[in-house]
C-alpha positions, 0 to 999 in steps of 0.5 A, a space after each residue: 484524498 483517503 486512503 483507497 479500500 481495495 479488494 482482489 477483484 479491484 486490485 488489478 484495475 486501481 493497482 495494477 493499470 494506475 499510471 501513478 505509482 501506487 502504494 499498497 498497504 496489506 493489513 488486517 483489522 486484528 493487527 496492532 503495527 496496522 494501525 500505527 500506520 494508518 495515520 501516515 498513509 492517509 497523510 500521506 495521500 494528501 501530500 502525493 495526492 495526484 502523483 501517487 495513491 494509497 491503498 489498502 488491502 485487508 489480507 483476512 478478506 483478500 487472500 488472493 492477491 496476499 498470496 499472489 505476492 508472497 505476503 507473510 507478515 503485516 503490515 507489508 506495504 507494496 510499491 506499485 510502478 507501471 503494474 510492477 512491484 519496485 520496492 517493499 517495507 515490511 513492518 511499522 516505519 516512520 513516515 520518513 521511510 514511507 517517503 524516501 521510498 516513494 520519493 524514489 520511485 516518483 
C-alpha cells in the first residue's frame, strides 16, 4: 500500500473518521527534508498496512488544514487517533523515530 494523497476536502473523511491511527505528512513539492522522508513513509505504510495509514498533504495546495493545525515548518508529520492529534515530529527523522512514535499510539 502507498502512501494516501489528501487534500482539505478528504482530510476529514480519511483523517479524521479512520479508525486506525493515521499519520499525516505535511510537505511541499520545493522542500528538500520532504523527500528525504518520503522513502520511510511508503515503507512504512506497508509495514503498518491495515494497523495505520500514511498520508500526505501538500500544504502550497492545502492551506486550509495547514493552518487549522498551526503548521509552520515542513515537513511536519501529524499522529492521528480517533480524530485527535497525539503526537508530532517536526523535521526529517530517521525511520526509528517514525516508529517509536507510531508504536506508541498503536
Amino acid at each position: 500500500m502507498a502512501v494516501k494523497e489528501i487534500t482539505d476536502a478528504t482530510f476529514e473523511d480519511v483523517v479524521l473518521k479512520s479508525e486506525i491511527p493515521v499519520m499525516v505528512d505535511l510537505w511541499a513539492v520545493w522542500c528538500g527534508p520532504c523527500k528525504m522522508i518520503h522513502p520511510i513513509l511508503e515503507e512504512l505504510s506497508e509495514e503498518y498496512e491495515g494497523k495505520a495509514l500514511m498520508t500526505k498533504l501538500d500544504v502550497d495546495n492545502n492551506r486550509e488544514t495547514a493552518m487549522k493545525y498551526g503548521i509552520r515548518n515542513i515537513p511536519t508529520v501529524l499522529f492521528f487517533k480517533n480524530g485527535e492529534v497525539v503526537d508530532k515530529q517536526v523535521g526529517a527523522v530517521p525511520k526509528k523515530k517514525f516508529v517509536e512514535k507510531l508504536e506508541a499510539i498503536l
